[in-house]
Backbone as CSV, one residue per row, in Angstrom:
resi,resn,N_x,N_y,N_z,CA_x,CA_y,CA_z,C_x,C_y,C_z
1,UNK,-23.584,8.408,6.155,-22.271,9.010,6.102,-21.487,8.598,7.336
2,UNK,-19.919,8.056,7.158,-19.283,7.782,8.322,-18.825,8.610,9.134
3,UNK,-18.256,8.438,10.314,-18.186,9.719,11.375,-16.639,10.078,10.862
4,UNK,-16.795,10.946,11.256,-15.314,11.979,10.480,-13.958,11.083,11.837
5,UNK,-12.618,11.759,10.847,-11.768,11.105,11.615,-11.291,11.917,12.826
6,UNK,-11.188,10.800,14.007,-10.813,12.039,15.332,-10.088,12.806,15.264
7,UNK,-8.338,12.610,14.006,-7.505,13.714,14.162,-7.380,14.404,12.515
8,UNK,-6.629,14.958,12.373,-6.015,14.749,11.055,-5.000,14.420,10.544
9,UNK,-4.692,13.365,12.010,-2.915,12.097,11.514,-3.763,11.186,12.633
10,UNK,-3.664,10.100,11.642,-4.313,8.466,12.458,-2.779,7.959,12.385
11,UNK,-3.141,6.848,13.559,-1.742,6.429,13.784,-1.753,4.782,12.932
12,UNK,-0.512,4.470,12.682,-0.848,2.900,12.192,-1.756,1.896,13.292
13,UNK,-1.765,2.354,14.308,-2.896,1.297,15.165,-3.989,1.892,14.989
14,UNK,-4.498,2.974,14.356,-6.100,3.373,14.167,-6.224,3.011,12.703
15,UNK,-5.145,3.097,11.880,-5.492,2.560,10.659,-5.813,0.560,10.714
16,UNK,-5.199,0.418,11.275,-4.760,-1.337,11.316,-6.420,-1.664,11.896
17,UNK,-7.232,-0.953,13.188,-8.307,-1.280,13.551,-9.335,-1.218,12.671
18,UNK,-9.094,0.192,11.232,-10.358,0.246,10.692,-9.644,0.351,9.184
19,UNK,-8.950,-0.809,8.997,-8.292,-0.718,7.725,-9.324,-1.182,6.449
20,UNK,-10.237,-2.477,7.481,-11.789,-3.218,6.743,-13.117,-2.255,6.324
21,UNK,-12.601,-0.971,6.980,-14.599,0.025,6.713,-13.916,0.341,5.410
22,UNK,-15.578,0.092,4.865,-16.055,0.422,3.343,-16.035,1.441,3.246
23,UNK,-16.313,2.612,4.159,-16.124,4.045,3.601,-14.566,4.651,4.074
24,UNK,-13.431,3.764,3.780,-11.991,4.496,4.068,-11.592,3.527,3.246
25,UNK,-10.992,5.190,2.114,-10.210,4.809,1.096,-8.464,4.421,1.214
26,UNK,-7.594,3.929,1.448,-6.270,4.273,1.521,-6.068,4.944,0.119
27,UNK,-4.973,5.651,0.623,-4.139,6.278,-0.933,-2.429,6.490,-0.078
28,UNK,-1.830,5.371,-1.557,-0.455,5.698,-1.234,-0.135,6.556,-1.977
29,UNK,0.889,7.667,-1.782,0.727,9.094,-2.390,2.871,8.860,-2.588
30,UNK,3.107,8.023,-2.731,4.538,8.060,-2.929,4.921,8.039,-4.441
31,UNK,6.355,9.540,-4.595,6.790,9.822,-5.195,7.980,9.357,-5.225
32,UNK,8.889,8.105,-6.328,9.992,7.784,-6.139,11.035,9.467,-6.764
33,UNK,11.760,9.237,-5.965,13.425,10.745,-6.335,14.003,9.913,-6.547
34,UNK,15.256,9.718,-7.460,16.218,9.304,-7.550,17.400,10.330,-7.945
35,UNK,18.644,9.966,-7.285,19.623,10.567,-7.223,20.131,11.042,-9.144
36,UNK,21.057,11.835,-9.158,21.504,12.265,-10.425,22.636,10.867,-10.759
37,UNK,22.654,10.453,-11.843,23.268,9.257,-12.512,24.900,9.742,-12.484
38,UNK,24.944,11.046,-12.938,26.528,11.136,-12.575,26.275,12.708,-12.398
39,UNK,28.135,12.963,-11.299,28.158,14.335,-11.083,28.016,15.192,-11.407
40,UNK,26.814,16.411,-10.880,26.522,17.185,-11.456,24.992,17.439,-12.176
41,UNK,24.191,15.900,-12.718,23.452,15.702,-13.124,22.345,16.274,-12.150
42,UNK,20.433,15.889,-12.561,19.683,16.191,-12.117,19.238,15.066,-11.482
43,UNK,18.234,15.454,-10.051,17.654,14.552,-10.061,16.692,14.584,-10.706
44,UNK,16.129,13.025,-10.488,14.717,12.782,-11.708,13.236,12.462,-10.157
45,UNK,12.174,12.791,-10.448,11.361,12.711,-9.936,10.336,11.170,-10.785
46,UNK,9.404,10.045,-10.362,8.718,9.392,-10.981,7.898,8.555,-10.161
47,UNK,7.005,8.021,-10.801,6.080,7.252,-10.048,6.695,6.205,-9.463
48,UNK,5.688,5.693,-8.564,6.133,4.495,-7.686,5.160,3.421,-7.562
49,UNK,4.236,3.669,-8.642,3.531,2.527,-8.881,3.928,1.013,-8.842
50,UNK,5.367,0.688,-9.501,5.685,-0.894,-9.385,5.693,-1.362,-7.663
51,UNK,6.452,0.110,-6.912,7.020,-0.542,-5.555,5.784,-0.792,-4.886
52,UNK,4.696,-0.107,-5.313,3.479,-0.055,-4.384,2.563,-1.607,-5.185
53,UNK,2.714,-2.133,-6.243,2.242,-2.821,-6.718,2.998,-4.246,-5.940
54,UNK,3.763,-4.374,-5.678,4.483,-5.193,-5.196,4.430,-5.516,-3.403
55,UNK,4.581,-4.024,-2.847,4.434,-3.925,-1.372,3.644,-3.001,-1.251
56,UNK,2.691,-3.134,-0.161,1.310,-1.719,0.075,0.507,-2.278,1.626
57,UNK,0.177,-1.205,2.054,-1.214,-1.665,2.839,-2.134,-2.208,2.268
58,UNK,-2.426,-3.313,2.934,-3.512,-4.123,2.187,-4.849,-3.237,1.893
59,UNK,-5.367,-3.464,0.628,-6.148,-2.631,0.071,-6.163,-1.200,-0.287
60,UNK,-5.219,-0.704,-0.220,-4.712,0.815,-0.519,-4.550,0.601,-2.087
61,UNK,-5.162,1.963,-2.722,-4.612,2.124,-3.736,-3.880,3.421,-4.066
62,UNK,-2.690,3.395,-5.299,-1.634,3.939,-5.668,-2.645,5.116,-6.204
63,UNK,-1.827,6.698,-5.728,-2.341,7.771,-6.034,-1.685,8.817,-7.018
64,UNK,-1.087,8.270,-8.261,-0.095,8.982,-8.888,-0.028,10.739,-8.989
65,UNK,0.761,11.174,-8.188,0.929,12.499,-8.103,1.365,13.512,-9.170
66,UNK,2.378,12.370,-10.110,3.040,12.884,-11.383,1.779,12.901,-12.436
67,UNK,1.305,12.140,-12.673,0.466,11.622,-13.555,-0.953,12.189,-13.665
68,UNK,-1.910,12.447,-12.418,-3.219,12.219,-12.276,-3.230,13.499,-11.329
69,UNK,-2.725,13.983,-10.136,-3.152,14.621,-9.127,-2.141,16.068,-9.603
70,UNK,-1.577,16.125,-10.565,-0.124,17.278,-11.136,-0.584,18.070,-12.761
71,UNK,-0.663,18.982,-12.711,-0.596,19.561,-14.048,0.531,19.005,-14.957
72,UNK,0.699,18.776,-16.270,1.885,18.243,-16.823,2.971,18.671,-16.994
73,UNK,2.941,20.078,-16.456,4.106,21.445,-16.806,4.325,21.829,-15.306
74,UNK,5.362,22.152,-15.134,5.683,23.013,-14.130,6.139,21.471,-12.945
75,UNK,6.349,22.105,-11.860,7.086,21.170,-10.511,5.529,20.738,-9.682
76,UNK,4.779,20.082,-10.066,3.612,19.693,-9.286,2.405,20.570,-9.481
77,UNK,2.351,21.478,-10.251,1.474,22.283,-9.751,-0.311,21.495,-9.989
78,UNK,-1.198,22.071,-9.415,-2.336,21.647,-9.503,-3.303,21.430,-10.477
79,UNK,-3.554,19.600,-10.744,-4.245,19.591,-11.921,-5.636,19.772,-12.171
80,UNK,-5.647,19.887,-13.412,-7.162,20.663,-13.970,-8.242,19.895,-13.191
81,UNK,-9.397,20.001,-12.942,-10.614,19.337,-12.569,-10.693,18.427,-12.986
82,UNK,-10.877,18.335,-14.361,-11.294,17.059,-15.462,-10.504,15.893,-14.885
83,UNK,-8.917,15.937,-15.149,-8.130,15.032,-14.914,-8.715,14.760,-13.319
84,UNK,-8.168,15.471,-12.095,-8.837,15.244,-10.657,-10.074,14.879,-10.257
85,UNK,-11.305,15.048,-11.148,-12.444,13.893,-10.993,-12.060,12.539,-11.515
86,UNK,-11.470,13.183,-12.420,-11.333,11.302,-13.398,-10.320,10.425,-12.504
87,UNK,-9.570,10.770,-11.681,-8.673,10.319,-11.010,-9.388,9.547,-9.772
88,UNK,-10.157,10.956,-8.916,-10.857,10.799,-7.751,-11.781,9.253,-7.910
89,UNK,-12.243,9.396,-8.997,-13.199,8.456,-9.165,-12.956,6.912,-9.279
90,UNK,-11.793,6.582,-10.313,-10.736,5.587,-10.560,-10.386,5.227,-9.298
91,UNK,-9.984,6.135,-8.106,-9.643,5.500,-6.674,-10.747,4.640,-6.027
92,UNK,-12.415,5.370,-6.339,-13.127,4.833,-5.700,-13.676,5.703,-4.418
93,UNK,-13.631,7.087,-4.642,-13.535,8.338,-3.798,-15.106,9.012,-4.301
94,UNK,-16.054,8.853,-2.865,-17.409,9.095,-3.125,-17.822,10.328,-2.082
95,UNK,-19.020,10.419,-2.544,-19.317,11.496,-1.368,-19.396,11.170,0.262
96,UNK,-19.276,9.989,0.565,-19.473,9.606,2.070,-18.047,8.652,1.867
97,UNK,-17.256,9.207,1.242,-15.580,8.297,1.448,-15.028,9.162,2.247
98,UNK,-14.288,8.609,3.654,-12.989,9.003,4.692,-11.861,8.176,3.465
99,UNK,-10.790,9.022,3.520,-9.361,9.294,3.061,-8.370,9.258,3.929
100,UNK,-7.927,8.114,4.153,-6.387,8.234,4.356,-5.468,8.265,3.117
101,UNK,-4.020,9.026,3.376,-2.846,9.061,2.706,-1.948,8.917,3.466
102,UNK,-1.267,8.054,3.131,0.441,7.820,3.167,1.225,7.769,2.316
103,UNK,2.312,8.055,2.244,3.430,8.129,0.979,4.821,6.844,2.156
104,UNK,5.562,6.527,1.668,6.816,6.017,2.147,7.923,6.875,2.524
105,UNK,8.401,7.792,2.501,9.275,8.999,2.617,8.744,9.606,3.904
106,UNK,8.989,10.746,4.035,8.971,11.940,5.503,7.335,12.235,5.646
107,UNK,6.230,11.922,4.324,4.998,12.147,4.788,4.762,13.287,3.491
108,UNK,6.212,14.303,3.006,5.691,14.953,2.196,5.006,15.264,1.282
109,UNK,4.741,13.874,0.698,3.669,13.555,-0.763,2.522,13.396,-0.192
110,UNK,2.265,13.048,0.823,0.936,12.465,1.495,0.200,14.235,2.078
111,UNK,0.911,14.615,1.845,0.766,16.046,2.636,0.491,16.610,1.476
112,UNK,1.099,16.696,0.226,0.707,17.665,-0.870,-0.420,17.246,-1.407
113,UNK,-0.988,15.740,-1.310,-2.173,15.566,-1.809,-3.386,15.996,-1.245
114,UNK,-2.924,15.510,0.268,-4.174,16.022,1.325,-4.191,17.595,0.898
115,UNK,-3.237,18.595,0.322,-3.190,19.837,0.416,-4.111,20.269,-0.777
116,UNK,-3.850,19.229,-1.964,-4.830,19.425,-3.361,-6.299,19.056,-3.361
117,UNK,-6.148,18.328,-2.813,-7.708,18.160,-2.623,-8.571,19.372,-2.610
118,UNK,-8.645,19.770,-1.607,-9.742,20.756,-0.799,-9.701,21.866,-1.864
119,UNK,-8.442,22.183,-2.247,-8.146,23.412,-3.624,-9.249,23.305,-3.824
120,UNK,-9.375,22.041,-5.173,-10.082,21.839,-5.813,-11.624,21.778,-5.876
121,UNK,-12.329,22.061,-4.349,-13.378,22.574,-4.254,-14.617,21.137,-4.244
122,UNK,-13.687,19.994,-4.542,-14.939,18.948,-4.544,-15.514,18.376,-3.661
123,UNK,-16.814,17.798,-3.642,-17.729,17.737,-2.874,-16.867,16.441,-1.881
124,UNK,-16.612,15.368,-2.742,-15.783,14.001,-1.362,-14.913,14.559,-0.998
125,UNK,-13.784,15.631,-1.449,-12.660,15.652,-1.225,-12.367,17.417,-0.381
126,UNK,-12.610,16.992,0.907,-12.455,18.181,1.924,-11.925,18.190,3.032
127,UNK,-11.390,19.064,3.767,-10.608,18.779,4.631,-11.638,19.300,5.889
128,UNK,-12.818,19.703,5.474,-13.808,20.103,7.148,-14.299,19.228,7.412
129,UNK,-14.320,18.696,8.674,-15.287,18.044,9.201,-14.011,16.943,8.994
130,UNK,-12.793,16.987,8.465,-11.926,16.006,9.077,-12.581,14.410,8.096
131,UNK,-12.442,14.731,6.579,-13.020,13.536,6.138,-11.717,13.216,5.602
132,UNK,-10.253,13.785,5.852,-9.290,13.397,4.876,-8.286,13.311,5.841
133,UNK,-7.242,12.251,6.218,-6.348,12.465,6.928,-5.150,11.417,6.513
134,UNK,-4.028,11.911,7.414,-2.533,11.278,6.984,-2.310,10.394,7.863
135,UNK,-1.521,9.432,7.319,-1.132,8.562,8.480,0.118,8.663,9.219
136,UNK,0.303,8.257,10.544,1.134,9.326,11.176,2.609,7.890,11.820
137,UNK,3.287,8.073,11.732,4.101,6.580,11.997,4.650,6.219,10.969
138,UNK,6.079,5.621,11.965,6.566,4.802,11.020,6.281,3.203,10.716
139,UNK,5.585,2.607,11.423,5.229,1.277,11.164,5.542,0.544,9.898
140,UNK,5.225,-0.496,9.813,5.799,-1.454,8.475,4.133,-1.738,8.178
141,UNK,4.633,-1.482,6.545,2.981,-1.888,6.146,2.033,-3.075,6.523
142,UNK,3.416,-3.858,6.481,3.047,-5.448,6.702,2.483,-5.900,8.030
143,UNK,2.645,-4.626,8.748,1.725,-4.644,10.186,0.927,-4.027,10.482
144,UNK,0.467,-3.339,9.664,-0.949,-2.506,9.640,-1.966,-3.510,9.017
């Protein structure tokens, strides 16, 4: 098992040093918003799978929040087990996996995931012992 992370926000120079260990997963946790189309309208909330497919930390994979980590009803709320193993697993998220998250925005998506996790009671996915953390910076991916 790898040694837990020193904080619970690594900076882009602690990610960039240990971006290569086999037991640290990236997860980009970004939620695209887009503005209302005309006055008055709503905004729309959606994945950001293409932007992350296109631009990412090398080797990070996309953590769909709408889709996989969200109940299908309601504003985010927390999804069932079933779906959140089947998800966890698809990332590549084991019992001796360290977790980083980043989202592209203020950190807030990266924060609600790190927040679902632990809910959910599963054995990789905990916040003691500091096996799950955010990344803290604004850096450019392309330099991590």
């Amino acid at each position: 098992m790898a040694d837990a992370f020193p904080t619970p926000l690594v900076s882009t120079v602690w990610l960039a040093q240990n971006l290569n260990d086999p037991d640290i997963r990236v997860l980009d946790a970004t939620v695209l918003i887009s503005p209302p189309l005309v006055a008055g309208g709503n905004w729309t909330v959606g994945s950001n799978r293409e932007a992350h497919d296109a631009f990412h930390i090398p080797g990070s994979r996309y953590a769909d929040l709408i889709s996989e980590f969200s109940a299908p009803v309601g504003r985010f709320p927390r999804p069932d087990i079933a779906l959140f193993t089947a998800s966890v697993q698809r990332l590549g998220i084991g019992p001796d996996t360290r977790v980083v998250i980043y989202d592209r925005a203020s950190g807030v998506w990266a924060a609600r995931l790190w927040w679902v996790m632990p809910l959910l009671r599963t054995r990789p996915c905990r916040r003691t012992g500091r096996r799950i953390c955010i990344v803290a910076g604004r850096g450019s991916a392309g330099n991590v």
